[in-house]
PDBQT receptor file of N, H, CA, C and O in Angstrom, charges set to zero:
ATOM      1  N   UNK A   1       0.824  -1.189   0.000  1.00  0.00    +0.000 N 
ATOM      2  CA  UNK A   1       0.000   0.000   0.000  1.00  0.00    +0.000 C 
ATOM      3  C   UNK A   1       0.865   1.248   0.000  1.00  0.00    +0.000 C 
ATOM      4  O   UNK A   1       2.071   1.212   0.243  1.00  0.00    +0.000 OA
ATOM      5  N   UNK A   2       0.181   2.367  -0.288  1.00  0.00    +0.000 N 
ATOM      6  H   UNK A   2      -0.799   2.396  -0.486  1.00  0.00    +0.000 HD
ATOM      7  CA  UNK A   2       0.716   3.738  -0.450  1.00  0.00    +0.000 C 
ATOM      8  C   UNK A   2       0.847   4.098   0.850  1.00  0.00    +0.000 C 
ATOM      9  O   UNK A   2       0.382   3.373   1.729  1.00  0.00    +0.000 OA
ATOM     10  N   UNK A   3       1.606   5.462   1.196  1.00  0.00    +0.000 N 
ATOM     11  H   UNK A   3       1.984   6.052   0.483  1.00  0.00    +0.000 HD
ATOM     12  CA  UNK A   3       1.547   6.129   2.259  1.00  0.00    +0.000 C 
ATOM     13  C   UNK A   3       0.087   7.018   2.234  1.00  0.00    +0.000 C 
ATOM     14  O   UNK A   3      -0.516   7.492   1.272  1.00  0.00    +0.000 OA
ATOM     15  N   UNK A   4      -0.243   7.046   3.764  1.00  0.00    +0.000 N 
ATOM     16  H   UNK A   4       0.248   6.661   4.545  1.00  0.00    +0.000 HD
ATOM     17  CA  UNK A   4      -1.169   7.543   3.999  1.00  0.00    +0.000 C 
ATOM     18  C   UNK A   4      -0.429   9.099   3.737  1.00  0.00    +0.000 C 
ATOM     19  O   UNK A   4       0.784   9.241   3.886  1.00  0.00    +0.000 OA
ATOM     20  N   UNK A   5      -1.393  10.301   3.303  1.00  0.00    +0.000 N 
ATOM     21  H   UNK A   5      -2.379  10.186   3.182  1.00  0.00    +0.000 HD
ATOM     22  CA  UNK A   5      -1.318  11.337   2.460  1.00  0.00    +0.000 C 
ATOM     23  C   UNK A   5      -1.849  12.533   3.189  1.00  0.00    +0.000 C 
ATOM     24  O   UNK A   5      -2.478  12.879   2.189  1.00  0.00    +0.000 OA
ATOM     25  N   UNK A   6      -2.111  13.356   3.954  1.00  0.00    +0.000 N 
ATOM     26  H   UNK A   6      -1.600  13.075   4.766  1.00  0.00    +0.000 HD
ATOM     27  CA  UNK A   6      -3.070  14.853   4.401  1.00  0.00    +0.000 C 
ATOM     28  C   UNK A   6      -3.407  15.206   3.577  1.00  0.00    +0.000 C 
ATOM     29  O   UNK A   6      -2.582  16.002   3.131  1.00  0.00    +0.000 OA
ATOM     30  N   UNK A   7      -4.783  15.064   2.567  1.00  0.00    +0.000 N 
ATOM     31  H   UNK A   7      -5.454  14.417   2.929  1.00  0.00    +0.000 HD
ATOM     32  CA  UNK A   7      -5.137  15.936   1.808  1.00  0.00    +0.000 C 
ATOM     33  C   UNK A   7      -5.169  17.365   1.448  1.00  0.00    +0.000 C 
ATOM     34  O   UNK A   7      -5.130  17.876   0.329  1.00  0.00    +0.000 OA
ATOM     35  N   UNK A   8      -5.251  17.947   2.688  1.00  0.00    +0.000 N 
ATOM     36  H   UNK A   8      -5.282  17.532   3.597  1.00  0.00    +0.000 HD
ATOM     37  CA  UNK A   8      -5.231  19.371   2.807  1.00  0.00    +0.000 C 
ATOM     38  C   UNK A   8      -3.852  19.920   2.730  1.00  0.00    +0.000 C 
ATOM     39  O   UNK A   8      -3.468  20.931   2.141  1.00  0.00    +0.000 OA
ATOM     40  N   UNK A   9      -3.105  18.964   3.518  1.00  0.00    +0.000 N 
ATOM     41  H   UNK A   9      -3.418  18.143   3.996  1.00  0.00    +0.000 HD
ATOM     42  CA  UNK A   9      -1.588  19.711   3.334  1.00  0.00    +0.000 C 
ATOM     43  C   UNK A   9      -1.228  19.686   1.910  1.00  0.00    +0.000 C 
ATOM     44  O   UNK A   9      -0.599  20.544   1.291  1.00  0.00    +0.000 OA
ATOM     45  N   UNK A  10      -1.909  18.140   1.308  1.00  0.00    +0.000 N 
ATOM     46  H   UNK A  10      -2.420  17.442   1.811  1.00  0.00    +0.000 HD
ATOM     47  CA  UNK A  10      -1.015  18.437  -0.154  1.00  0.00    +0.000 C 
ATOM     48  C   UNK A  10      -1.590  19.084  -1.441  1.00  0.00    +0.000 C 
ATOM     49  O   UNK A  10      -1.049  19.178  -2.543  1.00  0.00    +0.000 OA
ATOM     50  N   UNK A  11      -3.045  19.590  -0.967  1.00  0.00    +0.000 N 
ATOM     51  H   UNK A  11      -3.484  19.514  -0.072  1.00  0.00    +0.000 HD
ATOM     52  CA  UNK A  11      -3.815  20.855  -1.794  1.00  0.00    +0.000 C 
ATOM     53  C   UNK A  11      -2.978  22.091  -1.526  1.00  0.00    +0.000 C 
ATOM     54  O   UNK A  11      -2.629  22.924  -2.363  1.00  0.00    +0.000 OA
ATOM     55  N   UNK A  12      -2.714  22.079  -0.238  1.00  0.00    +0.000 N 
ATOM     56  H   UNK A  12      -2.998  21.403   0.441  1.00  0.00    +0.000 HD
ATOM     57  CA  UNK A  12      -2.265  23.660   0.072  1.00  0.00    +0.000 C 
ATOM     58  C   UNK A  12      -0.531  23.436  -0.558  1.00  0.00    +0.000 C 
ATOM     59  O   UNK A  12      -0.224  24.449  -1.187  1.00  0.00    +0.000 OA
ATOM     60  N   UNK A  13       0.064  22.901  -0.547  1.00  0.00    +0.000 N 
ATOM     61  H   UNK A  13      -0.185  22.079  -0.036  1.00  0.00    +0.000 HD
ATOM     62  CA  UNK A  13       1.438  22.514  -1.102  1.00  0.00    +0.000 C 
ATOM     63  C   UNK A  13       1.340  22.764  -2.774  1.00  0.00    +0.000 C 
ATOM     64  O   UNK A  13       2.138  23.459  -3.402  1.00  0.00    +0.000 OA
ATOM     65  N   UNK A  14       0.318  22.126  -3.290  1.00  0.00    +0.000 N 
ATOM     66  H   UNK A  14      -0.331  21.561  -2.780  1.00  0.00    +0.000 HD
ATOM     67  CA  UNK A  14       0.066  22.221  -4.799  1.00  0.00    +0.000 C 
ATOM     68  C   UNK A  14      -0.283  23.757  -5.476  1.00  0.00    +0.000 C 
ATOM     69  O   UNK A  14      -0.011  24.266  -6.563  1.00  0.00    +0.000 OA
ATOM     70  N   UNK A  15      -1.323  24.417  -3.786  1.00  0.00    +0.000 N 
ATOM     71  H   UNK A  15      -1.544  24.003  -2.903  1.00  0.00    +0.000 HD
ATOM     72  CA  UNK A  15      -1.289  25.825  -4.621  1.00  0.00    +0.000 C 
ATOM     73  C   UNK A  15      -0.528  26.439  -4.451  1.00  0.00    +0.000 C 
ATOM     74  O   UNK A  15      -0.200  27.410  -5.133  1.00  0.00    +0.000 OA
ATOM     75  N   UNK A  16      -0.080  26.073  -3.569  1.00  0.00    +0.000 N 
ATOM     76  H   UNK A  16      -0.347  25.285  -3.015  1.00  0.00    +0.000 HD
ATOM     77  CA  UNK A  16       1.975  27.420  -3.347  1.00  0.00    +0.000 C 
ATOM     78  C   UNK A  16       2.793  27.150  -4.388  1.00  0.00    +0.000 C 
ATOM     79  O   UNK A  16       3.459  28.098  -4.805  1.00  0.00    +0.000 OA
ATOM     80  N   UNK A  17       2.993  25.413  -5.261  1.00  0.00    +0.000 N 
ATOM     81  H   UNK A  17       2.451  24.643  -4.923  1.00  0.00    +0.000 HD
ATOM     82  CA  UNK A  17       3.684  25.476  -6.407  1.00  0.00    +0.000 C 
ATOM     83  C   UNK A  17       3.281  25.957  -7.567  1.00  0.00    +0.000 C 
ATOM     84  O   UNK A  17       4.086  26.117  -8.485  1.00  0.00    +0.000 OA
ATOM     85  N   UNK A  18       1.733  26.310  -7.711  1.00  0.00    +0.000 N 
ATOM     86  H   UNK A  18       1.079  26.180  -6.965  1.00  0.00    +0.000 HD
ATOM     87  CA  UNK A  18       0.799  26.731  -8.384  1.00  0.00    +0.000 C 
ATOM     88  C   UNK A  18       1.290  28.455  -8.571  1.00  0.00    +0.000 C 
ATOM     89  O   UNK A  18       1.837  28.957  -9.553  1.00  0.00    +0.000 OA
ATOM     90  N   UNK A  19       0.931  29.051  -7.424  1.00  0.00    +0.000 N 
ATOM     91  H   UNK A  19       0.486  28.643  -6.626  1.00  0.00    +0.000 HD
ATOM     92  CA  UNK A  19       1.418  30.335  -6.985  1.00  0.00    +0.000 C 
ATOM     93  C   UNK A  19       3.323  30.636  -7.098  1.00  0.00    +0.000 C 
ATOM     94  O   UNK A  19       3.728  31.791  -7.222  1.00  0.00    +0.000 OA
ATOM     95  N   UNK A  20       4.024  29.794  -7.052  1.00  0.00    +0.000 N 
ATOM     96  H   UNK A  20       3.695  28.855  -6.951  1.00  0.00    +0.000 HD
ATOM     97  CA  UNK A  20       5.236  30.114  -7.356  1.00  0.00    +0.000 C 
ATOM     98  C   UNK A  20       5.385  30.233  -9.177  1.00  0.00    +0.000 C 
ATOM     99  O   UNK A  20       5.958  31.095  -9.842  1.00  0.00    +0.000 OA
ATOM    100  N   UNK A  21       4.822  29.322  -9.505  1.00  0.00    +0.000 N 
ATOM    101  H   UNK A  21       4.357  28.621  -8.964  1.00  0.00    +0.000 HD
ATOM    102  CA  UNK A  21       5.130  29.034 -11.015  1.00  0.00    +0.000 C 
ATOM    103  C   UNK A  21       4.593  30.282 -12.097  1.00  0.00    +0.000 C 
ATOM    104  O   UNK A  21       5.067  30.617 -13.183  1.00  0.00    +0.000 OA
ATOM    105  N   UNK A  22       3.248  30.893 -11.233  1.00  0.00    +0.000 N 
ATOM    106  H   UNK A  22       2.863  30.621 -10.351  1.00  0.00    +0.000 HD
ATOM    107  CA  UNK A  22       2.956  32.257 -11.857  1.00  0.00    +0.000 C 
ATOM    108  C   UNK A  22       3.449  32.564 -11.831  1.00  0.00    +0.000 C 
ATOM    109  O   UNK A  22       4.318  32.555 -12.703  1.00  0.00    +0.000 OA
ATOM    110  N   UNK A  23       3.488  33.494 -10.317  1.00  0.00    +0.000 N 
ATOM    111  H   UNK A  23       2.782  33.502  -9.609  1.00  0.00    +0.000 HD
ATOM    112  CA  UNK A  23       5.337  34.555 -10.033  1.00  0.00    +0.000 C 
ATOM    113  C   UNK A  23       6.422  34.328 -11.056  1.00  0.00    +0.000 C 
ATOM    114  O   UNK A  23       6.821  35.394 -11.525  1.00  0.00    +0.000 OA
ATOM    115  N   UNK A  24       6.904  33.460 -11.449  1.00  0.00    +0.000 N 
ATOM    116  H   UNK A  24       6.580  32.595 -11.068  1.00  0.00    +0.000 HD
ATOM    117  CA  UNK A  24       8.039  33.670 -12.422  1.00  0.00    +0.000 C 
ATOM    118  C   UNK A  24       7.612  33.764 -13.592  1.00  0.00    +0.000 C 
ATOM    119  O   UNK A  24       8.111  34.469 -14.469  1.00  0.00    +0.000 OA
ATOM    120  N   UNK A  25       6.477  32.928 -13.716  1.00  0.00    +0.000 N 
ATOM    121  H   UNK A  25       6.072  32.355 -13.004  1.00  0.00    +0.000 HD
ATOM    122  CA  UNK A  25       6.301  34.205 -15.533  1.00  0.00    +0.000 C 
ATOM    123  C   UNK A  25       5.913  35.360 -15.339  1.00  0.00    +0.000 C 
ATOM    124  O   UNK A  25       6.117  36.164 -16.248  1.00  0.00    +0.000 OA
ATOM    125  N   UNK A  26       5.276  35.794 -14.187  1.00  0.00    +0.000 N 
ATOM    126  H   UNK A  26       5.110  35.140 -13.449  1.00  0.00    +0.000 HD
ATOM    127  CA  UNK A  26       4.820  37.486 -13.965  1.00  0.00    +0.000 C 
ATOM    128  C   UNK A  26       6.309  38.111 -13.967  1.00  0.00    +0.000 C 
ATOM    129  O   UNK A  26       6.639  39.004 -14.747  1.00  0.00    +0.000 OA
ATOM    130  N   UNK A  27       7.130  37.568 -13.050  1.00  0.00    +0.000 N 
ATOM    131  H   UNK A  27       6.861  36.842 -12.416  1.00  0.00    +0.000 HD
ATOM    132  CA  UNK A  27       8.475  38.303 -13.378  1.00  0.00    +0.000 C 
ATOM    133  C   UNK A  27       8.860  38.094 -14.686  1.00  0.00    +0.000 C 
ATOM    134  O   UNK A  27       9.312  39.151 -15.127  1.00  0.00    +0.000 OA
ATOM    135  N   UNK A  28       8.886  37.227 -15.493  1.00  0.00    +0.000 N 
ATOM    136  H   UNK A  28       8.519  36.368 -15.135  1.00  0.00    +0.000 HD
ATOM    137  CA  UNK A  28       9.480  37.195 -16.715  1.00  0.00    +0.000 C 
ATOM    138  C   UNK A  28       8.723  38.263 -17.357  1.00  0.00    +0.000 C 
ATOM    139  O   UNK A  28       9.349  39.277 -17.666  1.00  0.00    +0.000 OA
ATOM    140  N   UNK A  29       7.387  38.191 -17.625  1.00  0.00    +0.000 N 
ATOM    141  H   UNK A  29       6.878  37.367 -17.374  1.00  0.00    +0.000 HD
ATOM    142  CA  UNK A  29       6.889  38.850 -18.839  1.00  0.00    +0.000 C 
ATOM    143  C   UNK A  29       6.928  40.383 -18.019  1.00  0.00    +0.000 C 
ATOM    144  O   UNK A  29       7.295  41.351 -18.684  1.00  0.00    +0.000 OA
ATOM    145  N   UNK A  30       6.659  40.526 -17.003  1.00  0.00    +0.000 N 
ATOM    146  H   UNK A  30       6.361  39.740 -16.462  1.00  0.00    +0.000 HD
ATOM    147  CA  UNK A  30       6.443  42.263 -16.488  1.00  0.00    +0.000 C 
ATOM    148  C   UNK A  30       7.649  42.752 -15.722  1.00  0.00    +0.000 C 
ATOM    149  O   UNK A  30       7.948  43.946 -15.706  1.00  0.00    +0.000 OA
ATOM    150  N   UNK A  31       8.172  42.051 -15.244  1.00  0.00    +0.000 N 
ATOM    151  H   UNK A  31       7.929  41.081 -15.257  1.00  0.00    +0.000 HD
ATOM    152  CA  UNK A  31       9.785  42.501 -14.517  1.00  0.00    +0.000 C 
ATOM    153  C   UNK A  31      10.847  43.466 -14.652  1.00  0.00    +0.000 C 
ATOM    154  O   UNK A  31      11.971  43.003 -14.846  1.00  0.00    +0.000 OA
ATOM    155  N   UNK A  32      10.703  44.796 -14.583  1.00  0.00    +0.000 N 
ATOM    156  H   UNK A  32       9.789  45.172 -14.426  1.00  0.00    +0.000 HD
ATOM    157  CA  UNK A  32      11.659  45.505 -15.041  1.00  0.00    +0.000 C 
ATOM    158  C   UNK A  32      11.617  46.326 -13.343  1.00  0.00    +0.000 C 
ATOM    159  O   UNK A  32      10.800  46.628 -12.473  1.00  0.00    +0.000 OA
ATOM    160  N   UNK A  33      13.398  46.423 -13.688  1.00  0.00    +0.000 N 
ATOM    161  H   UNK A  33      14.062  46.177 -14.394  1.00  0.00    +0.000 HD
ATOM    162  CA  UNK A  33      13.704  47.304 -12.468  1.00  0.00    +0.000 C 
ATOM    163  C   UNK A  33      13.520  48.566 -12.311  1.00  0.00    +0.000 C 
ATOM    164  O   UNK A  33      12.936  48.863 -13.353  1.00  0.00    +0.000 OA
ATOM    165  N   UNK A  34      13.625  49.489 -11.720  1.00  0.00    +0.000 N 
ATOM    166  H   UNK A  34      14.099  49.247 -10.874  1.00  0.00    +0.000 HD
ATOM    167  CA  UNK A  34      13.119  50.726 -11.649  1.00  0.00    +0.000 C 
ATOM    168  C   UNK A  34      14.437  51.621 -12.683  1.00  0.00    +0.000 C 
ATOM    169  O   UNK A  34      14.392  52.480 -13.564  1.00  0.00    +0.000 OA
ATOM    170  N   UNK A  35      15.186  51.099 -12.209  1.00  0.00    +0.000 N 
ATOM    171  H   UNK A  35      15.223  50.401 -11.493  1.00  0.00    +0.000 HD
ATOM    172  CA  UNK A  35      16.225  51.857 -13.653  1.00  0.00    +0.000 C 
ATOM    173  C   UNK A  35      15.917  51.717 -14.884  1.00  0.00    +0.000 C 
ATOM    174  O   UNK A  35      15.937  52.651 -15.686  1.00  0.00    +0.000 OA
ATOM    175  N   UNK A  36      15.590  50.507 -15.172  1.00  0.00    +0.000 N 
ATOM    176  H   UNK A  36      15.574  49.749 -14.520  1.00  0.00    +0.000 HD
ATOM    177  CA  UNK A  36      14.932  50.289 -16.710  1.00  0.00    +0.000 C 
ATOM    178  C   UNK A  36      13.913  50.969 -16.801  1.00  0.00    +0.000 C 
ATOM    179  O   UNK A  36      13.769  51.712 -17.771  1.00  0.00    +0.000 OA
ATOM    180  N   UNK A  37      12.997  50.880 -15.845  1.00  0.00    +0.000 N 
ATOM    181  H   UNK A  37      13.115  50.276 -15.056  1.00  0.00    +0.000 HD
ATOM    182  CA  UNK A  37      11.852  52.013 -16.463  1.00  0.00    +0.000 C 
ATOM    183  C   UNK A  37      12.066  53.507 -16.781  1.00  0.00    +0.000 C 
ATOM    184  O   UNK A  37      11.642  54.056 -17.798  1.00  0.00    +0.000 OA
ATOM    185  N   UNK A  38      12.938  54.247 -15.564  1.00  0.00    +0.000 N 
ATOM    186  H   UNK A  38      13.283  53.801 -14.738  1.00  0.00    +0.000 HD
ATOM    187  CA  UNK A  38      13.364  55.220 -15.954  1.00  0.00    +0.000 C 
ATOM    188  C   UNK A  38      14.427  55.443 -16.962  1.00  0.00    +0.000 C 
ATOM    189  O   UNK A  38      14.513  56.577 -17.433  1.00  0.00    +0.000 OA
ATOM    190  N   UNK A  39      15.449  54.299 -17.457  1.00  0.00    +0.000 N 
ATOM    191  H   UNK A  39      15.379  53.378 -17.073  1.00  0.00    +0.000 HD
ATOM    192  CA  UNK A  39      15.721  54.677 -18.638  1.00  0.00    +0.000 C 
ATOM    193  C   UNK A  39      14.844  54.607 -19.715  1.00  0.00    +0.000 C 
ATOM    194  O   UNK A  39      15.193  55.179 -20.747  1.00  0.00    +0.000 OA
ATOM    195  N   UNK A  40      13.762  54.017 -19.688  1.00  0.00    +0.000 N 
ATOM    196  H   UNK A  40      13.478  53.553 -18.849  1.00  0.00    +0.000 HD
ATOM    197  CA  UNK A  40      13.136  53.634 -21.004  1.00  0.00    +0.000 C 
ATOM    198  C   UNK A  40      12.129  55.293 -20.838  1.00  0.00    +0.000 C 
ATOM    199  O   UNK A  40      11.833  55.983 -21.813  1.00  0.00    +0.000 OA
ATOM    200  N   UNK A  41      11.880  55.518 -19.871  1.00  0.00    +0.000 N 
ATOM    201  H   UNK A  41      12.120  54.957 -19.079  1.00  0.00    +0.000 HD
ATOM    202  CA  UNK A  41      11.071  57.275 -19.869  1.00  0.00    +0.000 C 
ATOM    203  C   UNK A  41      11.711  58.357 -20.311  1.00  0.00    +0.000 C 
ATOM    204  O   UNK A  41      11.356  59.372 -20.910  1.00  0.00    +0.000 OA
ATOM    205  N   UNK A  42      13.078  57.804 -19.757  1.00  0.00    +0.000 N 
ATOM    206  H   UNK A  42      13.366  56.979 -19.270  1.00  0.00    +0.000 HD
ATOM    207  CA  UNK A  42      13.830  59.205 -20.307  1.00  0.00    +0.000 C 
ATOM    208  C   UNK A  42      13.990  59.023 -21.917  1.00  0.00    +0.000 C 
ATOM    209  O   UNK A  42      13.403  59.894 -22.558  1.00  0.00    +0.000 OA
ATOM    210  N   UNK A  43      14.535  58.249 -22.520  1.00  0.00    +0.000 N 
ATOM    211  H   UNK A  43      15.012  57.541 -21.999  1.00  0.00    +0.000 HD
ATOM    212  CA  UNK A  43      14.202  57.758 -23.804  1.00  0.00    +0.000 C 
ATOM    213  C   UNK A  43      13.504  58.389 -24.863  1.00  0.00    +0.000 C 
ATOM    214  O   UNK A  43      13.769  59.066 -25.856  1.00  0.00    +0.000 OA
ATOM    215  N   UNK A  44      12.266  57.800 -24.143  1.00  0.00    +0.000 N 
ATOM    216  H   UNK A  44      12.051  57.250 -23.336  1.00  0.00    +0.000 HD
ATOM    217  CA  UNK A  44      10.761  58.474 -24.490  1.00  0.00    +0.000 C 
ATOM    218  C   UNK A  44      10.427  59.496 -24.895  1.00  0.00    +0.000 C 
ATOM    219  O   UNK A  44       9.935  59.804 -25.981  1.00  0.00    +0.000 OA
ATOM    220  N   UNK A  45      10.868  60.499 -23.401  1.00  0.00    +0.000 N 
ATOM    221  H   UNK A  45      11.268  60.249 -22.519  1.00  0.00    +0.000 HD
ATOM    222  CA  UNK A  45      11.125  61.832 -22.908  1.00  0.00    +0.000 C 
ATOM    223  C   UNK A  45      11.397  62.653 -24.342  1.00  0.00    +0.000 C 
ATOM    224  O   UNK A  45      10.765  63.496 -24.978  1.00  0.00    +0.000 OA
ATOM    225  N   UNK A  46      12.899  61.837 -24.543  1.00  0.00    +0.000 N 
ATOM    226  H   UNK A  46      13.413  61.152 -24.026  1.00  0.00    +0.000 HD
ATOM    227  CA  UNK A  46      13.758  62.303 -25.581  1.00  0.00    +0.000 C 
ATOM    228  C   UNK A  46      12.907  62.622 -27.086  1.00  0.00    +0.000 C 
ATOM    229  O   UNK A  46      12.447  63.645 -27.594  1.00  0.00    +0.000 OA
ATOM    230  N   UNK A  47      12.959  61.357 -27.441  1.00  0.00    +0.000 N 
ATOM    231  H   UNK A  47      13.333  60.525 -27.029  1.00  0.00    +0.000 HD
ATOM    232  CA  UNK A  47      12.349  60.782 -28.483  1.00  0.00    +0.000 C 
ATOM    233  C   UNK A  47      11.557  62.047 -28.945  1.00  0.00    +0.000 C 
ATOM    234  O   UNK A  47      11.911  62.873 -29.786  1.00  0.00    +0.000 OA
ATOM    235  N   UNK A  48      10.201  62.013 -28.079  1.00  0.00    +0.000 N 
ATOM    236  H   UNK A  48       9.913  61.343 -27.395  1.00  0.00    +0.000 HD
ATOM    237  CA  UNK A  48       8.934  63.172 -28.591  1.00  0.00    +0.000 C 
ATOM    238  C   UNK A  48       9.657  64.260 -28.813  1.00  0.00    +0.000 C 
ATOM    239  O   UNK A  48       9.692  64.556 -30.007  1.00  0.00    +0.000 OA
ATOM    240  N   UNK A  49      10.230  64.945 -28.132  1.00  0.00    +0.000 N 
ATOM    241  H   UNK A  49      10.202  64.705 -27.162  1.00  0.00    +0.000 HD
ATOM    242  CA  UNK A  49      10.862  66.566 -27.522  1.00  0.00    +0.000 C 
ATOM    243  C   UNK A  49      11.431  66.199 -28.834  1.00  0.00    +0.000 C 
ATOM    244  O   UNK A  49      10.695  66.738 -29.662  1.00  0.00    +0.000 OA
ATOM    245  N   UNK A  50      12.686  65.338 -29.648  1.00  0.00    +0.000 N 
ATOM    246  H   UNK A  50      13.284  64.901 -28.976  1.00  0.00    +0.000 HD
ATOM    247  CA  UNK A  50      12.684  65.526 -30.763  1.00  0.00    +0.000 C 
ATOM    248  C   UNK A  50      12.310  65.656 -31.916  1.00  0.00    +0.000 C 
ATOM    249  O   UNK A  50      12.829  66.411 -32.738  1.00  0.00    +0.000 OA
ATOM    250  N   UNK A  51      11.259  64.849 -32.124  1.00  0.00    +0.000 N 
ATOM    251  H   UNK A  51      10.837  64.235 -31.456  1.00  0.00    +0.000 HD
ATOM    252  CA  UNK A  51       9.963  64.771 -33.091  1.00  0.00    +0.000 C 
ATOM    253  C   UNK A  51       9.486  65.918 -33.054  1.00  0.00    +0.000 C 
ATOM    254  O   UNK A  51       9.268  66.456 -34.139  1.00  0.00    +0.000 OA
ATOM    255  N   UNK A  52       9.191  66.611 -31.879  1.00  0.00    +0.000 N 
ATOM    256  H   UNK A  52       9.368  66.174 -30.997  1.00  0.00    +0.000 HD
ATOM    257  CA  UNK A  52       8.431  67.998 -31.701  1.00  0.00    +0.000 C 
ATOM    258  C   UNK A  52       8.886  69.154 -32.515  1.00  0.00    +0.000 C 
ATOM    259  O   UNK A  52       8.296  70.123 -32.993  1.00  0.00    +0.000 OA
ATOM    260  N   UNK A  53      10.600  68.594 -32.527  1.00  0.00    +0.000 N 
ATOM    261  H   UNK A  53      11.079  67.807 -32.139  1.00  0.00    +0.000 HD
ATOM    262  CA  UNK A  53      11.753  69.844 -32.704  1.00  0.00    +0.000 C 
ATOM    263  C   UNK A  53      11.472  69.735 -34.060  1.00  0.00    +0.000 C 
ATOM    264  O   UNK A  53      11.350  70.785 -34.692  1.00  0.00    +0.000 OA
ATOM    265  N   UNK A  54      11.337  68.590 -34.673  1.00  0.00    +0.000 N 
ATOM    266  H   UNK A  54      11.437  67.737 -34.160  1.00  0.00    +0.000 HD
ATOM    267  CA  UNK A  54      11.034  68.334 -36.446  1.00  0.00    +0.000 C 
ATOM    268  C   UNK A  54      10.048  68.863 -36.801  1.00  0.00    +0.000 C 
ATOM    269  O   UNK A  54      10.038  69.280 -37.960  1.00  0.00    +0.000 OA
ATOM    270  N   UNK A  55       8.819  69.058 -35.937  1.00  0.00    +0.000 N 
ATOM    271  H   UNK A  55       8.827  68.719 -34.996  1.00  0.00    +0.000 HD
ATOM    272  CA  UNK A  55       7.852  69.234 -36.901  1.00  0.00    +0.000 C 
ATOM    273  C   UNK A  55       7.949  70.592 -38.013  1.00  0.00    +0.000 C 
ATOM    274  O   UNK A  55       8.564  71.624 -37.744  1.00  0.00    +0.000 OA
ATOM    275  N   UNK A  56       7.363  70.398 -39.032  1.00  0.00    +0.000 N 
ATOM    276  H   UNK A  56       6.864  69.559 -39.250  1.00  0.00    +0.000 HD
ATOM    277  CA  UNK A  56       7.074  71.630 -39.600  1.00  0.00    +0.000 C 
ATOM    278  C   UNK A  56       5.545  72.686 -39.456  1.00  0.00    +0.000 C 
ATOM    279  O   UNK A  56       4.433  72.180 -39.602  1.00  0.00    +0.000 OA
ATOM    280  N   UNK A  57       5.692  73.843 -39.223  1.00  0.00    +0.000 N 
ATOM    281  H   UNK A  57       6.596  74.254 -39.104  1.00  0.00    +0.000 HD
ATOM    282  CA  UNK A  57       4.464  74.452 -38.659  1.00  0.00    +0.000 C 
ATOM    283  C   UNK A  57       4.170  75.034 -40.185  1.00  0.00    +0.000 C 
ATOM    284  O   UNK A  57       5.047  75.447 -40.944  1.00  0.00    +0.000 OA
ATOM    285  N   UNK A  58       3.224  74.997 -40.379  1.00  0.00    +0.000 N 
ATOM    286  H   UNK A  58       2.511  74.662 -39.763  1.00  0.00    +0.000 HD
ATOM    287  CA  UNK A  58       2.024  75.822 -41.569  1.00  0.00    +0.000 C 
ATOM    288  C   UNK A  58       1.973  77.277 -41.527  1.00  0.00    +0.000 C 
ATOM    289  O   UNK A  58       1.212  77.890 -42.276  1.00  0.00    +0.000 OA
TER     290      UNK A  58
């Protein structure tokens, strides 16, 4: 025979591996550090303010 099992412990065990396994694709797909964001704003920042500088006015 098998070992006797706690159901509950090994539901609650299954959703913490459940809950870990999100967490790392949430970090994968959304994960950026706060430097990356602010480099990617300043960037941005840039970017328009130059476009702006291009435009031609009528």
């Amino acid at each position: 025979m098998g070992d006797v099992v706690n159901l509950n412990r090994w539901r609650k065990t299954k959703a913490k591996e459940e809950k870990a396994r999100q967490a790392e694709s949430n970090r994968v797909a959304f994960g950026r550090t706060k430097a990356e964001k602010q480099t990617a704003r300043k960037q941005s920042e840039q970017d328009s303010t130059e476009l702006d500088g291009k435009k031609l006015e009528d």
